[in-house]
Structures are given as structure tokens and as C-alpha cells.
N, C-alpha and C positions, 0 to 999 in steps of 0.2 A: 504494500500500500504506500502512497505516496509521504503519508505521514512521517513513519517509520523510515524511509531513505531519506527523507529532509532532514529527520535529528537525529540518523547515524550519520551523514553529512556532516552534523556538525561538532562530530566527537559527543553525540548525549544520551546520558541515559534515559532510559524511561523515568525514572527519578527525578533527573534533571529536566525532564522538561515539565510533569507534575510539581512540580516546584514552582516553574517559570509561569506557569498557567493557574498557579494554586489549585490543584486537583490532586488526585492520588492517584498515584501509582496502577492498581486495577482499573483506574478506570481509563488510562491513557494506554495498558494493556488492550483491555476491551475495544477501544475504537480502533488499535492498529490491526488487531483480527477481527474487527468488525460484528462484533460481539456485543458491543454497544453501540449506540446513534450518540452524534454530538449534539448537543442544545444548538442555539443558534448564538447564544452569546460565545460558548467555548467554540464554535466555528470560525467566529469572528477575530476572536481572541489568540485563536492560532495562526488566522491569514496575517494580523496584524502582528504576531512574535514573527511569522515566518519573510517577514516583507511582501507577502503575494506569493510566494512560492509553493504555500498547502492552503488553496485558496478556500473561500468560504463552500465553495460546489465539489471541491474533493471530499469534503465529509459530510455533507448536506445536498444532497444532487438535485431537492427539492427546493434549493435556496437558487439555482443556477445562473438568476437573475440578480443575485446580489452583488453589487462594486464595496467593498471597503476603501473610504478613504480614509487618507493619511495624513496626519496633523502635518501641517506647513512646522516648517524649523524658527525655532522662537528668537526672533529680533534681539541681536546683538545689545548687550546691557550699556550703557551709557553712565561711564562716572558722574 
């Protein structure tokens, strides 16, 4: 599953990326066997850790219409 080669790509454990998503363990198990359905907020939540690379339709095929976008980069601080 696409999930699973994104965060061995990026050196992660299942751990680590339950971590990064504040989820557990099983349950980030479950959705790389497909064994669980992702909400639509942890779809989100992934497209957004993954930059677009495990997008919101890789774990929600019913979402397939969904664009996450991406905070603009925050305005340089001014002494």
C-alpha cells in the first residue's frame, strides 16, 4: 500500500508515524493492511504529514475529490 512505502521511504516506523499522526500503533497497522478505513480527518492528516504524496484518495477512495491545501509559509518576523 502506498502508505507503508511513503514511511519506509522515510526511515519510519509504524510507531513513528503513530506518533506523528497521534494515533497508535494498530491502528496505523490496520490501515496499511487495510484492515481499517481512515477517518477523513487522519486522511487529511496524512496527505498533509506526507506533503501530497499519500494523498487524501489513497486511503479514502470515496474522498477522491478532495485537494488538501497547504498553509502559505509564515511572513518573515520583523524586528
Amino acid at each position: 500500500m502506498m502508505l507503508a512505502t511513503w514511511r519506509k521511504s522515510k526511515g519510519w516506523t509504524q510507531t513513528d508515524l503513530a506518533r506523528a499522526v497521534r494515533k497508535s500503533k494498530p491502528l496505523i497497522s490496520g490501515l496499511e493492511t487495510g484492515a481499517i478505513a481512515a477517518t477523513t480527518d487522519l486522511a487529511i492528516a496524512i496527505d498533509r504529514l506526507s506533503c501530497g504524496e499519500v494523498p487524501v484518495h489513497a486511503l479514502r477512495p470515496d474522498l477522491h475529490d478532495v485537494r488538501v491545501v497547504r498553509a502559505a509559509a509564515a511572513p518573515e518576523a520583523r524586528p
